[in-house]
C-alpha positions as CSV (number, residue, x, y, z in Angstrom):
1,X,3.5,21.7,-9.2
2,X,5.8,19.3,-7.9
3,X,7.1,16.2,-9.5
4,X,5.2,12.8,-7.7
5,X,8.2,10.3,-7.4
6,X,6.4,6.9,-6.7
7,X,7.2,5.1,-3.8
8,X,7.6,1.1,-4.2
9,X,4.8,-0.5,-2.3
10,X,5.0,-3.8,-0.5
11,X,2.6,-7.0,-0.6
12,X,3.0,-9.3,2.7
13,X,4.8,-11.5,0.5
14,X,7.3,-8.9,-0.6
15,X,7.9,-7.6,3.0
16,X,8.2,-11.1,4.7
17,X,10.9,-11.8,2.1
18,X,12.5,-7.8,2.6
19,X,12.1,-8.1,7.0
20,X,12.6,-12.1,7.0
21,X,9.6,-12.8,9.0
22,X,6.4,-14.9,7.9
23,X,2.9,-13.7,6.5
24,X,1.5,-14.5,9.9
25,X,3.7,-12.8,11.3
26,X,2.6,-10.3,9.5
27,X,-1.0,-10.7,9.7
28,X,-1.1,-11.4,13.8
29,X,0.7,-7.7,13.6
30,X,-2.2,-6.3,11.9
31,X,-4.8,-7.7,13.9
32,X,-2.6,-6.6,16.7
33,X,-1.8,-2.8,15.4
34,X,1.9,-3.7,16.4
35,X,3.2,-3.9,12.9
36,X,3.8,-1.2,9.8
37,X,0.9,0.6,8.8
38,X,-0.9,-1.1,5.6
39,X,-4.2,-0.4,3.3
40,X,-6.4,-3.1,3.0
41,X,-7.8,-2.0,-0.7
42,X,-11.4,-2.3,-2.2
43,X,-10.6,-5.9,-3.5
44,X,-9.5,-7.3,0.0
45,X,-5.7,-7.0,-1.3
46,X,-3.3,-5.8,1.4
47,X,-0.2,-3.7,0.6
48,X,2.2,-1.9,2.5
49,X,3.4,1.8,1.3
50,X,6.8,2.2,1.1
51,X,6.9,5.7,2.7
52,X,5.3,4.6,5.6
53,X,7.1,1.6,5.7
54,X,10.8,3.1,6.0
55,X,9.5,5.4,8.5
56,X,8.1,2.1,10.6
57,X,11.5,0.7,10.3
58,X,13.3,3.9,11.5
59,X,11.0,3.8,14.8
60,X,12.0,0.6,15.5
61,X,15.5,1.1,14.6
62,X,17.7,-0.8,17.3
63,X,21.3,-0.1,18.0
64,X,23.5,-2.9,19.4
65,X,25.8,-2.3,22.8
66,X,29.0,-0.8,21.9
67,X,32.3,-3.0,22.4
68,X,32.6,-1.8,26.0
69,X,29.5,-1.7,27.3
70,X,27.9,-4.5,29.2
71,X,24.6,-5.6,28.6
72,X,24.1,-5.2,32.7
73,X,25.2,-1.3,32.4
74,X,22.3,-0.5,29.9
75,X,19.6,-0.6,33.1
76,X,17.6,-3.4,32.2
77,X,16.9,-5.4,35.3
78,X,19.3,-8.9,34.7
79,X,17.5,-10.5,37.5
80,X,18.9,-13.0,39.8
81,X,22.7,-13.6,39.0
């Protein structure tokens, strides 16, 4: 049987501090279903699993521009200039 390496679980507190947003921030995400998945447990406490929480962050992984590309070149409609 394979070895069960535990996976460090997040409260909204922890998570606010590790993402720097606010609790509700947080909460208005999960009353949306926009933000990582959670568990709302028996006693009412939420928590955020840690798996499932790098895997969130990987989805929403952003990367910048490079150096030489403009921010008009990417296809995003700028508007009126």
């Amino acid at each position: 049987m394979g070895k069960y390496e535990a996976v460090k679980d997040y409260t909204p507190l922890e998570l606010s501090e590790r993402i720097g947003t606010s609790r509700n921030t947080l909460a208005r995400w999960r009353d949306l279903g926009t933000g990582p998945p959670f568990s709302k447990l028996p006693s009412g406490k939420i928590v955020y699993p840690g798996d499932q929480l790098e895997a969130w962050l990987l989805e929403h992984l952003q990367t910048p521009p490079s150096k030489t590309e403009k921010w008009w070149s990417r296809g995003t409609d700028g508007g009126d200039l």
